[in-house]
C-alpha positions as CSV (number, residue, x, y, z in Angstrom):
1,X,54.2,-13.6,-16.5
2,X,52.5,-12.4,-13.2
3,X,51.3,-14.9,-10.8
4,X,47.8,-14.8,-11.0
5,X,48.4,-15.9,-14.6
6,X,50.7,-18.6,-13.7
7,X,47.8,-19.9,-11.2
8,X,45.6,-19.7,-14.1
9,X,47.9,-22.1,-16.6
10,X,48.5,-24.1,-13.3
11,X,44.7,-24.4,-12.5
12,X,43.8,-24.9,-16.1
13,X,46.4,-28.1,-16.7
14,X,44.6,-29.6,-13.5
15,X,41.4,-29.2,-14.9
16,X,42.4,-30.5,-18.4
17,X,43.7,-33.5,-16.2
18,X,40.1,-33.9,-14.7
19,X,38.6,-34.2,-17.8
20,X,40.8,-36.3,-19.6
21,X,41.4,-33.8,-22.2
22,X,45.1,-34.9,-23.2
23,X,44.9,-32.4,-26.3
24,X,44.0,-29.5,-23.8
25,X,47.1,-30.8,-21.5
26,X,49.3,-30.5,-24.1
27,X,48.4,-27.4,-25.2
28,X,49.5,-25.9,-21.8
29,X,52.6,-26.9,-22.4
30,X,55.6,-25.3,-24.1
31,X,56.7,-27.0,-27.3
32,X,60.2,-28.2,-25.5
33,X,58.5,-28.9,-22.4
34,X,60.6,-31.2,-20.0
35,X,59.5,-32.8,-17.5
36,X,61.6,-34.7,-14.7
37,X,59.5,-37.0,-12.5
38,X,61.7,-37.4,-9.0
39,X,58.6,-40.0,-8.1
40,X,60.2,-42.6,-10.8
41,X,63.4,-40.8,-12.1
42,X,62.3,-40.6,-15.5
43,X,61.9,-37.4,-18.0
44,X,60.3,-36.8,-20.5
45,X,60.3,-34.0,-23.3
46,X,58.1,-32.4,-25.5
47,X,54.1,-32.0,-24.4
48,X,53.3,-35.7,-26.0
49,X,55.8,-37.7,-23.8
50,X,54.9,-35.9,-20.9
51,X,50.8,-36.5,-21.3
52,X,51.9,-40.0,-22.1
53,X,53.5,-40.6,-19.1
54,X,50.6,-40.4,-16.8
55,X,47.9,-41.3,-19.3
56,X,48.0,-45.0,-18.9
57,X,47.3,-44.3,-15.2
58,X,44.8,-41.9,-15.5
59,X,42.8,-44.6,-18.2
60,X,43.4,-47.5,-16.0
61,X,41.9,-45.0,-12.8
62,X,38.7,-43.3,-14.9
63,X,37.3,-41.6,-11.5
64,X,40.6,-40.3,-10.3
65,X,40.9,-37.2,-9.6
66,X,43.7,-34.4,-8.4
67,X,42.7,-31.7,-6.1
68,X,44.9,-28.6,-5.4
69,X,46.3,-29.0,-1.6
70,X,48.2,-25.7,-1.5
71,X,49.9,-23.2,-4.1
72,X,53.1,-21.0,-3.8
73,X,53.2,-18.6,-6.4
74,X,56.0,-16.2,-7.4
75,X,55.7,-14.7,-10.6
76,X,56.5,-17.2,-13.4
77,X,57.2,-20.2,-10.9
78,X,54.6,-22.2,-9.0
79,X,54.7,-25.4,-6.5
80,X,51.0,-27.0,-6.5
81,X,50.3,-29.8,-4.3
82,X,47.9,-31.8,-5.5
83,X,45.7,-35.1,-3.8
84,X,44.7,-37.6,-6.6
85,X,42.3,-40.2,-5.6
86,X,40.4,-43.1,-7.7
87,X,40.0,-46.8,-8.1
88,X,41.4,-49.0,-10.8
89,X,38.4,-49.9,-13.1
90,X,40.1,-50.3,-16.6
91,X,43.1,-52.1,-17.7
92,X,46.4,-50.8,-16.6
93,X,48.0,-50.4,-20.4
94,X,51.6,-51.5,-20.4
95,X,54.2,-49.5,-21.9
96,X,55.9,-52.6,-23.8
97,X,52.3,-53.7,-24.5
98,X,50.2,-56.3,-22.7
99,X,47.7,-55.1,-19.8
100,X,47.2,-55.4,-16.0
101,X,43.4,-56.7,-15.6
102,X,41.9,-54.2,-12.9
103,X,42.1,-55.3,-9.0
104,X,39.0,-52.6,-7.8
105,X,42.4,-50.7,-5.9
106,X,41.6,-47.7,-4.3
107,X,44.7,-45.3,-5.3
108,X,45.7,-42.4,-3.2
109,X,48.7,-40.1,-4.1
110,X,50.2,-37.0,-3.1
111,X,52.4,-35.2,-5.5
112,X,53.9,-31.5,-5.4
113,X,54.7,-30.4,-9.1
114,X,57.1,-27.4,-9.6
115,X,56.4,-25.5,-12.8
116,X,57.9,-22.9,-14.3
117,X,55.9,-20.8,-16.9
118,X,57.2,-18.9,-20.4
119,X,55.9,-15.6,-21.4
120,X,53.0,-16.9,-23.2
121,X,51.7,-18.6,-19.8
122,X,52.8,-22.8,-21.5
123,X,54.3,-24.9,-18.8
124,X,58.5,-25.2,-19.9
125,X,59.7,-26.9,-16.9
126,X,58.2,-29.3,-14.1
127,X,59.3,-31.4,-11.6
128,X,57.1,-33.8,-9.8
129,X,57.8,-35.3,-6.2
130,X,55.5,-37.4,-4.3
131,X,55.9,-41.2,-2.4
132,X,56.4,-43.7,-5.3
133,X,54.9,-46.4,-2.4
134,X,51.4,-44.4,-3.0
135,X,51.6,-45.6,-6.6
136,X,49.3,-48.9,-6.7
137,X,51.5,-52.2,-6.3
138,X,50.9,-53.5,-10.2
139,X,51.6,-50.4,-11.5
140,X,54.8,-50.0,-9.5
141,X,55.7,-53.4,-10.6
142,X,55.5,-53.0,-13.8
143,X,57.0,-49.8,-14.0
144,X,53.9,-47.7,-15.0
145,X,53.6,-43.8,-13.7
């Protein structure tokens, strides 16, 4: 995979994101994806468990959006840093069940996800970074993101 295709797969999982298109997001992704989130040392494998682990978020923050900060790009690996901004307007769905009601937070985050591409251009590996304190306080509470 050259990298202007990897910026492509990269730029296309963002938009997915964007749109709330989980079905999209997955299909980005290779079928034994993993990925290990440094933010909340967790992982998660296969495309399902990794769209799950940022979808409660995502529904609980309906305007947020990422925006791409900067890209390095070398053939089949790519760093992205992305801004996500957005207010929590929807319950924050808890992973053991029960909700968080929402507070009207305004959520910033920075992350940088490393991702490395197979042949066919699906995400196999990625590794996120960013500042778990930029996570909102409930969610972090709870464990959520």
């Amino acid at each position: 995979m050259d990298s202007k295709s990897a910026r492509d797969s990269a730029d296309a999982i963002l938009a997915a994101w964007n749109r709330r298109d989980y079905d999209k997001v997955a299909g980005q992704l290779a079928s034994d994806v993993v990925l290990v989130d440094h933010t909340r040392g967790r992982t998660a494998t296969g495309p399902h468990q990794y769209v799950d682990r940022f979808r409660r978020v995502l529904d609980a923050f309906p305007d947020m959006r990422g925006e791409t900060v900067s890209v390095l790009v070398d053939g089949s690996l790519l760093a992205q840093e992305t801004t996500w901004r957005g207010r929590h307007t929807a319950p924050l769905m808890l992973a053991g069940g029960g909700s968080i009601a929402p507070s009207n937070e305004s959520m910033t985050m920075h992350l940088v996800t490393y991702m490395e591409f197979d042949d066919e251009g699906h995400a196999k590996v990625l590794r996120t970074y960013g500042n778990p304190r930029e996570i909102s306080v409930s969610a972090r509470t709870v464990g959520v993101g």
